[in-house]
N, C-alpha and C positions, 0 to 999 in steps of 0.2 A: 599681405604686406608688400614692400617693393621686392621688386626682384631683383635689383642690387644689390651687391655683397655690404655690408658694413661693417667698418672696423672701429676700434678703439683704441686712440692714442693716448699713451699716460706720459704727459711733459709740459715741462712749466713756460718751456722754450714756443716763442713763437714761430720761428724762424723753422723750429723741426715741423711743426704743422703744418707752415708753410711748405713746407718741402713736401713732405709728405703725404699734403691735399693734394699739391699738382703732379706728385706721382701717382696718384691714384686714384686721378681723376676719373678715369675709363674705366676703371674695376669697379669701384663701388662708393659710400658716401664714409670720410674719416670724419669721426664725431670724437672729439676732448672728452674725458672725463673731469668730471667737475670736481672730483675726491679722490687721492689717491688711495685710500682704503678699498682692500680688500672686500667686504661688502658690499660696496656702494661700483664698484665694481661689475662686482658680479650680477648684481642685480642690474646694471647698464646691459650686459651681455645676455640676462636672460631678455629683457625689455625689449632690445633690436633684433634680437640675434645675432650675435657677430660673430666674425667668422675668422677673425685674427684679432690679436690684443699686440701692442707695440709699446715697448716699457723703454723710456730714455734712461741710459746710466749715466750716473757721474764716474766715470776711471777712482777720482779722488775719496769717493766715499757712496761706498752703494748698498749701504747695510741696509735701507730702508729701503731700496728699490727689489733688493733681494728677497726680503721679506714679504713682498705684494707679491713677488712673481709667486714663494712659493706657495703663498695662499691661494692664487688663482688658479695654479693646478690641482693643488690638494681638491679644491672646490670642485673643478671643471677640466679633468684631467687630458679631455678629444678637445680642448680648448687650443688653437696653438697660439705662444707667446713668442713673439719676437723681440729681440734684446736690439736697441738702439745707440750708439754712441761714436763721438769721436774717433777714439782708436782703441785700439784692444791691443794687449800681451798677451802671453800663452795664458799667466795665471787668473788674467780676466776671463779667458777664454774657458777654462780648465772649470772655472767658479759657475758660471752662463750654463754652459753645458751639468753641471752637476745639480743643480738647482731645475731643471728640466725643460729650458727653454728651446723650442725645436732650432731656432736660428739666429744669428746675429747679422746686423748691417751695420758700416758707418754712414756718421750721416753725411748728407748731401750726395748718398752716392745716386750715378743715372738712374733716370726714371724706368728704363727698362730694365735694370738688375732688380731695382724693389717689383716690378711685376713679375718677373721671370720666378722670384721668391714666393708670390703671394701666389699665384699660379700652381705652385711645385705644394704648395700646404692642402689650398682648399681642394674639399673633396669634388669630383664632376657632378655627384649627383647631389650639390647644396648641401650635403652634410643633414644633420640633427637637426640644425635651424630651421629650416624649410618647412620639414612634414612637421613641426612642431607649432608653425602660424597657421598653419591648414585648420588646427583645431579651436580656434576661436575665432571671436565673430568679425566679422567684414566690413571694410568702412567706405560709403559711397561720398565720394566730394562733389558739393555743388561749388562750380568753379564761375565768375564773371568779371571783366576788369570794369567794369559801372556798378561804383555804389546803391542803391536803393530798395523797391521793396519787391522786387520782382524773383530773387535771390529766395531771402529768407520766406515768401510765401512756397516758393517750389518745396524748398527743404522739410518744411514743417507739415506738408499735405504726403511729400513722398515717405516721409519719416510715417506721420499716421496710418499712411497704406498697407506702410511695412509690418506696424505694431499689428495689427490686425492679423497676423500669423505668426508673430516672432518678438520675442522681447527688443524693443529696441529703443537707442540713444539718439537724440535730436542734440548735437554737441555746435552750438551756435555761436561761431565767431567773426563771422564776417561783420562788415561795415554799412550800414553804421548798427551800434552793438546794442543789442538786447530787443531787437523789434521780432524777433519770433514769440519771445515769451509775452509782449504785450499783444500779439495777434491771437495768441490761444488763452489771455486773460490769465495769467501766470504772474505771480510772485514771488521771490525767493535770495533769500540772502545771501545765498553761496552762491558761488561763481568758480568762473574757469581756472581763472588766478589763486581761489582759497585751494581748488582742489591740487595745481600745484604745490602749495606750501603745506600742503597735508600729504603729501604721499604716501606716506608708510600708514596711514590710516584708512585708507579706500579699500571698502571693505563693504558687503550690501548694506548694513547697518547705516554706515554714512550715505550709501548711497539713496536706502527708502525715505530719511530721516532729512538730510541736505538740498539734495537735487530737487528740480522742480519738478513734479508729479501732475501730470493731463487727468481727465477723469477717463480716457480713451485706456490710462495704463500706460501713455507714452510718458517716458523718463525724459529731463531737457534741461542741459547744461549751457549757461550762456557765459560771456564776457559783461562783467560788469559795464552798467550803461554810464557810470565817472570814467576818466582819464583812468587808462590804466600805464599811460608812458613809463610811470615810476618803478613799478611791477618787475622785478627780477627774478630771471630763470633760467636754463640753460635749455641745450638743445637735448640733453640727457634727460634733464626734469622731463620735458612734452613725450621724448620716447616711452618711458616710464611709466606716464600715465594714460597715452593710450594701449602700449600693454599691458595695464591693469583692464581699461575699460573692456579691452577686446573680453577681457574674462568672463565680466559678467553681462555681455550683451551679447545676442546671437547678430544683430545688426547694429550701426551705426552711421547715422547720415547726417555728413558735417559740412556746414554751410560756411565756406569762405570767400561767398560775392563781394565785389569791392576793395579786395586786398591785390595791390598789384608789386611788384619788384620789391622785394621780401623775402629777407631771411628765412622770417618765418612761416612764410607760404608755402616754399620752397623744402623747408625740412616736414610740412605737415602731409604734403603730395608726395613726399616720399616714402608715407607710413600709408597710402591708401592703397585699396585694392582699384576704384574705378572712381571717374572722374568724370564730371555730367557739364558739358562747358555750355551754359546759358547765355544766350544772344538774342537779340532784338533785329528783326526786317529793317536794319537802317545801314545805310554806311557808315555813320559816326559810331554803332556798335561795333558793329565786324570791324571796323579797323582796329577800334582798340584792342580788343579782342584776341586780334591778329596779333598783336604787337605782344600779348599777353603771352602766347601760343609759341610767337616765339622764339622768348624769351625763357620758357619753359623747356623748350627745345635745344637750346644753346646750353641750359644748364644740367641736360640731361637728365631732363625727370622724364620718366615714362609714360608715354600717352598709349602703351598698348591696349590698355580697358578706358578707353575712350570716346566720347560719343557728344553730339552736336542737338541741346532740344534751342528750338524756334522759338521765343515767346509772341507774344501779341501779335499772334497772325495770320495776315487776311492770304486765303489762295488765290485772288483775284490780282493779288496786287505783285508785281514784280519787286526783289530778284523770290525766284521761289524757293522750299526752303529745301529741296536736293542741292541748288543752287550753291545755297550759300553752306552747307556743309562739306563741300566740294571745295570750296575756297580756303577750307579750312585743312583740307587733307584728314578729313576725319567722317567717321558713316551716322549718319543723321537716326538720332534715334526717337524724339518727337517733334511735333508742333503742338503749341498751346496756344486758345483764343485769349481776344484780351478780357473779358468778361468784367469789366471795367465794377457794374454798382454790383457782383459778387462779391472782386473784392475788397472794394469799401465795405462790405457790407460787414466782411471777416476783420480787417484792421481796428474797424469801431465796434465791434459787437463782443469779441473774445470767444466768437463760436469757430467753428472751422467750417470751410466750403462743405466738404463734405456733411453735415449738419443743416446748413444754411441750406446748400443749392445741390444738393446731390446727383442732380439731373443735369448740371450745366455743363458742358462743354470739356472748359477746364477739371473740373470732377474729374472728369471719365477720361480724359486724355492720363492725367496724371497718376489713375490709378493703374493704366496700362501701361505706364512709363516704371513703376514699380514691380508689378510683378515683369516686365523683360529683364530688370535690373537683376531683383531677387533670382531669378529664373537664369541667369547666364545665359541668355540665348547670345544665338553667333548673329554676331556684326555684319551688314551687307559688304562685298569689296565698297575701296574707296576711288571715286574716279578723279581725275586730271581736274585740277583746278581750273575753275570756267572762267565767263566773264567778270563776274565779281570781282574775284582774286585778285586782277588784272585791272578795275576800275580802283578799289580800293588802294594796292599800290601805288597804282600811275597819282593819287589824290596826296597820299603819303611823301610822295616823293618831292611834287610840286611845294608839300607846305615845310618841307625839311631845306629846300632849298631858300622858299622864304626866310 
């Protein structure tokens, strides 16, 4: 999971969230509870991990806030709770402390007091949460900011490569939606969104019964191929469910090509372990791409399990692709041909390359793009962004001025 701390605010107040996102912007990712119930809860905290809870009181009347806090310890006693409010008097103070909350803040206080707190709680060595993600399974993101089908074909070959040693999840939601399940000839009437609104039910039952089943063994969860704009859910719900998923999958390889400046892109890269950013030999990719990168960067998601594959590409033909992984400040970990009637061959047929053309090119690049993944091998250093970098800019800059 990320290596960000995550905390959990319980408050109806915008304005405290507000606050206490941009104080804690440089610690870790502050996720709302969707419920102030004590289970719903806690089940948020097993879900992320989190590594502080932050309960808003009302001075006026906080029998109910009192009640959650003391359920959250009873529950999760190395849990710490921090009490949030306006102002405090002794006997608010006397109440806070008796009920077992390690600290109080008011709010809007500097952004360095609430670090200096968060700091003084969590443990050096990541606490319980940590060695507790260690033990389920891993989620690789196919990352591109261009729509189409060069995306969901990576995900769906790297996913099969994977199954072949490993139970694994092909969790398909990039854009545009449901083209993985039509490329391995898939049907299935659950989606991404049912498995949402069924949380407390996911369970292998649902899962051999619901999800979409390969004849390979591979499991594959997509985004319904209708509008799903209407579709509500929280950033709690997704945590949720892919800590359920991590349970029953030793691997996970989730296809978010085409989704760009996103909420929800942005909370879903913060729940991966590695991140595979897919680009094309063209300027008009890499720039987007770029822009993608860093935008990602600004928001502080973590590109440390990060890695640059090439697609449709000729070594003949400049920028090369050290080049362009270079440009990207990230270490290049494939190239893929374009193997062009392969994969037509896979999008109309409902077979997979591996099946079709097992000897092509793509085949064998991608199966060695998976075991490096599987395998955690180390990353080359990353060198000085080259020419590219430096044409793409200079390109960018001329059409920002237009």
């Amino acid at each position: 999971m990320s290596e960000r701390n995550c905390f959990i605010a319980i408050t109806d107040s915008q304005e405290c969230l507000q606050w206490l996102g941009q104080s804690l912007r440089d610690e870790g990712d502050l996720i709302p509870a969707d419920s102030p119930s004590t289970e719903r809860v806690i089940q948020l905290a097993d879900a992320i991990g989190a590594s502080i809870v932050f309960v808003q009181l009302n001075p006026a009347d906080y029998r109910q806030e009192a009640l959650l806090i003391e359920g959250i310890i009873a529950a999760k006693p190395l849990l710490p709770v921090i009490v949030v409010a306006d102002a405090f008097d002794q006997n608010l103070l006397l109440t806070v402390m008796r009920l077992g909350a390690r600290d109080f803040i008011k709010s809007g206080s500097r952004a360095s007091e609430v670090v200096a707190e968060v700091k003084r709680l969590i443990p050096r060595d990541g606490g319980l949460q940590s060695t507790q993600s260690d033990q389920h399974g891993k989620i690789t993101a196919v990352v591109s900011a261009r729509p189409g089908s060069d995306s969901p074909m990576l995900a769906l070959h790297l996913a099969l490569a994977i199954q072949e040693t490993e139970p694994t999840l092909l969790l398909d939601l990039g854009v545009p939606h449901g083209d993985a399940m039509l490329y391995l000839g898939l049907t299935s009437s659950y989606s991404f969104i049912d498995a949402i609104r069924s949380l407390r039910r996911i369970d292998s039952t649902l899962i051999q019964t619901g999800f979409g089943r390969h004849k390979s063994g591979l499991t594959v969860l997509s985004m319904p191929e209708d509008s799903w704009t209407g579709a509500q859910f929280t950033a709690a719900d997704v945590c949720v469910l892919l800590r359920s998923l991590r349970r029953h999958f030793s691997r996970i390889v989730l296809n978010l090509g085409g989704m760009v400046d996103s909420n929800f892109l942005l909370l879903l890269l913060g729940n991966v372990d590695q991140i595979v950013l897919l680009v094309e030999q063209s300027v008009p990719s890499c720039r987007q791409n770029m822009q993608l990168i860093k935008h990602l960067r600004e928001e502080k998601v973590s590109l440390t399990n990060t890695g640059v594959v090439v697609d449709h590409y000729l070594s003949k033909m400049p920028p090369d692709a050290e080049s362009i992984a270079q440009s990207f400040g990230l270490p290049l970990l494939s190239t893929l041909s374009s193997s062009g009637m392969a994969r037509l061959a896979t999008m109309n047929s409902g077979e997979s390359m591996f099946e079709l053309s097992p000897n092509d090119p793509y085949s064998i690049s991608v199966r060695k793009l998976a075991e490096k993944l599987v395998n955690g091998q180390a990353t080359p250093a990353v060198k000085k962004p080259g020419l590219l970098h430096k044409l793409v800019t200079a390109i960018t800059a001329m059409q920002e001025k237009a």
